[in-house]
VOLUMGU-326393 format. One record per residue (C-alpha): x, y, z. Coordinates in steps of 0.2 Angstrom, whole numbers, plus 2048, in hexadecimal, padded with zeros to 3 digits. Layout:
<pts>
east:north:up
X:Y:Z
...
</pts>
This chain:
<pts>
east:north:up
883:7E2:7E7
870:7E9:7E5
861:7DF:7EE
84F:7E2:7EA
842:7DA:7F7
831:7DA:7F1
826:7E2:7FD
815:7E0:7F3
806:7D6:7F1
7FE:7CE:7E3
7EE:7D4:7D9
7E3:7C4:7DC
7D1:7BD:7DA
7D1:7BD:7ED
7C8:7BE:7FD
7D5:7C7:806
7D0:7D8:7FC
7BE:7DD:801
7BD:7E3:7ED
7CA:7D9:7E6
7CE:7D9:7D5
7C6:7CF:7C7
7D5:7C9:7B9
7D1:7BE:7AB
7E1:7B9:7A1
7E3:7B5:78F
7EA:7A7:787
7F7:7A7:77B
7EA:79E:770
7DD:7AB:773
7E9:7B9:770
7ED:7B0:75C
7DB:7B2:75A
7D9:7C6:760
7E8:7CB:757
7E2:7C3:749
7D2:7CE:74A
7DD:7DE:74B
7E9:7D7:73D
7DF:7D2:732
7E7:7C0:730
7E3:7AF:735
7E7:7A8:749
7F0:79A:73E
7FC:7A8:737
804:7A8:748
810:79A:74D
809:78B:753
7F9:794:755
7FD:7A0:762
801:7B1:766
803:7BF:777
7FA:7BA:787
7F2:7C9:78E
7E8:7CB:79D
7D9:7D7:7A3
7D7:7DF:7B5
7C8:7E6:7BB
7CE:7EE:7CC
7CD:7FB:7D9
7DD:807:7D9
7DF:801:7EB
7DC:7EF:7E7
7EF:7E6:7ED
7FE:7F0:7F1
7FB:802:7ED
801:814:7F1
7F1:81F:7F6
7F1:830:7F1
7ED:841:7FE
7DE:841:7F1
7D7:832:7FA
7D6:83B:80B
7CC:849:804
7CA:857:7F9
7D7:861:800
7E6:861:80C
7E5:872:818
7D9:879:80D
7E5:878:7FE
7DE:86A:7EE
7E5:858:7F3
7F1:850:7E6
7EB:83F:7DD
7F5:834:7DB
7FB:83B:7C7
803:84A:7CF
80C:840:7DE
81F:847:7E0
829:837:7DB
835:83E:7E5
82A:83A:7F3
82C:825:7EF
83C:824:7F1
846:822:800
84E:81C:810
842:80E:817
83F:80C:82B
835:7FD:831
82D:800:841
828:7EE:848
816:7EC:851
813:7DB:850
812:7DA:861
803:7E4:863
7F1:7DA:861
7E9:7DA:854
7DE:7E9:851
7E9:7F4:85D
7EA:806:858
7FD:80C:858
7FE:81A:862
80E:827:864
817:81F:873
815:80F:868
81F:817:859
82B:81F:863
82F:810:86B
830:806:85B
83C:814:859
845:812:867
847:800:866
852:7FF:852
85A:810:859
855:81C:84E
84E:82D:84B
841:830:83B
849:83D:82E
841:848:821
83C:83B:811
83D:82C:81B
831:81E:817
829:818:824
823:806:824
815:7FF:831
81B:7ED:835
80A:7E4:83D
80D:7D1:833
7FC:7D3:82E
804:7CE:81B
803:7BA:823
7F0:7BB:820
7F0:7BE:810
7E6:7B3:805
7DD:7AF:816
7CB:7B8:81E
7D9:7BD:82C
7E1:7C8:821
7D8:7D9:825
7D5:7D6:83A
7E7:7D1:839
7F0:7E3:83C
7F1:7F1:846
7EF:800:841
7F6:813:843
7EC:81F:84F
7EC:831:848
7F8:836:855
803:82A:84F
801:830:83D
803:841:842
813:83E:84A
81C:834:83D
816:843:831
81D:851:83B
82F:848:839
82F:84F:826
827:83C:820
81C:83C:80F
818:829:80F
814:81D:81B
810:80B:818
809:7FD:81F
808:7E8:81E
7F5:7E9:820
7E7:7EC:817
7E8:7FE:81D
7F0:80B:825
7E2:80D:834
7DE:7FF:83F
7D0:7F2:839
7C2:7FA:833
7B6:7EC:841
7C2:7F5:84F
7BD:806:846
7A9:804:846
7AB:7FE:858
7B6:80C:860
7A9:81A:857
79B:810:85D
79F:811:86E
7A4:824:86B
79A:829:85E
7AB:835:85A
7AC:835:847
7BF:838:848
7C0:824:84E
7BD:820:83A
7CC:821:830
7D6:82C:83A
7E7:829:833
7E0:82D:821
7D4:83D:827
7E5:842:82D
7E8:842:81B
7DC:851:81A
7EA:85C:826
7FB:856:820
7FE:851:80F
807:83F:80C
805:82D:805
7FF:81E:80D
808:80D:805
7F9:801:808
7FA:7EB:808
80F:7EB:808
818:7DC:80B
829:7D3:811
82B:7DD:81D
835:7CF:827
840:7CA:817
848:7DC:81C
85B:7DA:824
85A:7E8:82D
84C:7F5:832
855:804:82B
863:805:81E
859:801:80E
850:80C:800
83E:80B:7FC
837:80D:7EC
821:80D:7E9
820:817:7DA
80C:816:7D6
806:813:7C5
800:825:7BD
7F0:826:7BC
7E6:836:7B6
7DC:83B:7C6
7DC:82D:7CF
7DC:82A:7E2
7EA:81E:7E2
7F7:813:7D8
7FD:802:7D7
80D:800:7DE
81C:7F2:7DC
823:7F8:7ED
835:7F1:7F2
841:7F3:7FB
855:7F6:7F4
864:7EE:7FD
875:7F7:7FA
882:7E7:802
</pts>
């Protein structure tokens, strides 16, 4: 028997998204009368006066859950053009999931290696090549609240760099994104003025050449932290930095 566990969040006129989408839907009403436009014919014509519901999205391509392209790093990965998202391997979306759990961390921690390795550690495993990695932080909780982005923790770049070295291509996270909170951010590279303190997991981007899964979900419906397939297949689009995503998770019982 196949499960499928829905690890995604809605597109929503929300507050949780600092550019969220904007979605206007159509009535079945108002669809009689546009159809009629492009027909030719009266709304009327139509039974009981209605036709196809339809809706218009005006969003970011990292507006919900969505799979972020090496494009989004930078121009290049080790001096060689970054792929967007349209020239992704699919091959790369699909695969054995691992759920580290960090919830124990406060918020606005950054998850270092001795973190990872011990999330390791703890569900007895070692990372393989094509592995999914999935970030665990419960910052999904928030959503639809204003606690929603200071909720997570967030990967370090040593962290990032050492789940990329075990042959992963897609890391992702319950949290707005992969890095810590982008107040914990501005105040670590005040007090250092080091530039690396903004972003480092996605800068890493610009080294090693993989896919963040941003704004997941459901992580704790999972039975288990391993022995599941991941699929995040983004939506094509020419050029673009990233794609939508219906991430979820597939249960062979």
């Amino acid at each position: 028997m196949t499960r499928i566990i829905d690890l995604s969040l809605p597109h929503q006129n929300f507050a949780s998204e600092p550019y969220p989408p904007s979605i206007t839907h159509t009535t079945h009403e108002e669809g009689a009368r546009r159809l009629a436009v492009l027909a030719k014919i009266d709304p009327t014509d139509f039974e009981n006066g209605m036709a196809l519901a339809s809706d218009q999205v005006t969003a970011s391509t990292h507006s919900g859950t969505h799979v972020d392209a090496p494009w989004h790093y930078g121009p290049t990965v080790d001096g060689k053009p970054a792929k967007t998202i349209d020239q992704v391997p699919l091959e790369w979306c699909y695969g054995n999931g691992v759920v580290l759990d960090f919830r124990h961390l406060e918020q606005g921690s950054e998850i270092n290696v001795d973190d990872v390795k011990a999330a390791l550690q703890k569900i007895n495993y070692s990372l393989k090549e094509g592995d999914i990695v999935l970030i665990q932080t419960g910052a999904d909780k928030f959503w639809g609240t204003t606690k929603y982005l200071p909720a997570q923790s967030g990967l370090g770049m040593d962290a990032t760099e050492f789940i990329l070295n075990q042959g992963i291509k897609v890391i992702g996270i319950d949290g707005w994104g992969l890095d810590r909170p982008v107040a914990k951010m501005v105040d670590s590279f005040q007090k250092s003025g080091d530039k690396k303190d903004l972003w480092p997991s996605h800068f890493y981007g610009r080294r090693k050449e993989y896919l963040q899964i941003e704004k997941m979900a459901n992580l704790d419906q999972l039975p288990a932290p391993t022995g599941f397939k991941v699929a995040c297949f983004p939506i094509k689009i020419e050029r673009g930095s990233a794609g939508w995503t219906r991430a979820v998770a597939i249960i062979e019982d």
